[in-house]
C-alpha positions in Angstrom: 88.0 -47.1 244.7 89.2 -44.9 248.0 88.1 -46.8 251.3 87.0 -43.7 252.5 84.6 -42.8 249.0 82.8 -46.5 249.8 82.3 -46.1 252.9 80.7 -42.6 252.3 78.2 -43.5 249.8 77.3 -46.7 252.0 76.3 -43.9 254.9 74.7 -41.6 252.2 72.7 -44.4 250.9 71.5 -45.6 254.7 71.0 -41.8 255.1 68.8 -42.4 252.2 66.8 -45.2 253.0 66.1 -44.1 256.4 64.4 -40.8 255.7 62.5 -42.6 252.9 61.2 -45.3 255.4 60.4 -42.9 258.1 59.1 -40.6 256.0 56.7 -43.3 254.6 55.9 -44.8 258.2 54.6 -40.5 259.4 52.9 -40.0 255.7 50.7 -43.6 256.5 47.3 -43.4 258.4 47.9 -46.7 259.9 51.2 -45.6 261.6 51.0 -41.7 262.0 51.1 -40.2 265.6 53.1 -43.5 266.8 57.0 -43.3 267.7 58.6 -46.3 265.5 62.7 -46.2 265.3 64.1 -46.6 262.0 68.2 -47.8 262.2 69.6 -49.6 259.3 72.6 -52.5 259.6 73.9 -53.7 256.3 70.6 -53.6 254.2 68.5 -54.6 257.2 66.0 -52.0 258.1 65.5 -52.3 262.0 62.5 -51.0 263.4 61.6 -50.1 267.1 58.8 -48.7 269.3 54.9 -49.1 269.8 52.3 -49.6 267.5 48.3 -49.8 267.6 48.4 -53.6 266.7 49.7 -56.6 264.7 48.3 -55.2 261.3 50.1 -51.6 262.0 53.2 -53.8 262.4 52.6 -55.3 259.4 51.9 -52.4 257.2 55.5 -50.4 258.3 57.4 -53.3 257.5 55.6 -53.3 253.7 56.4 -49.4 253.5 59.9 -50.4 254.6 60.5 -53.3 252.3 58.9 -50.9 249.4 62.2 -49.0 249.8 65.0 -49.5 247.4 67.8 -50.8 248.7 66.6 -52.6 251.6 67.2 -56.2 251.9 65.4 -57.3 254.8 63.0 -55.9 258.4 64.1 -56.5 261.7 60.6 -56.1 264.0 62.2 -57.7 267.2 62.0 -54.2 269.0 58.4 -53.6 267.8 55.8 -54.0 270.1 51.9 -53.7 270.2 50.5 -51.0 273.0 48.9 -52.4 275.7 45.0 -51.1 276.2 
């Protein structure tokens, strides 16, 4: 197969998961109305920004990891807002 036709589906695919994942992070009442990043690197979702608390961290990486096609969660850039 063309180079070019892999490398497109890959970025169609990552197009993919990302909408999916944010799209499930907005849609959840533990993580609506906060700013979280979604990038993906090779299978690895990587998520960035602010959230209410550990549990709200917890719950976007499980609707992340609910997506086909991801492989693993980078949380390193999330954080928990300070009060």
């Amino acid at each position: 197969m063309d180079k070019a036709v892999v490398e497109t589906r890959n970025a169609a695919a990552d197009s993919w998961i990302i909408a999916k994942v944010k799209s499930g992070i907005h849609a959840d009442d533990v993580s609506k109305g906060f700013d979280v990043s979604v990038a993906i690197w090779d299978g690895v979702v990587v998520l960035s920004g602010t959230l209410a608390n550990e549990a709200a961290i917890d719950r976007v990486v499980e609707i992340a990891r609910r997506v086909k096609g991801v492989r693993s969660v980078d949380v390193s850039a999330l954080s928990v807002a300070s009060i």
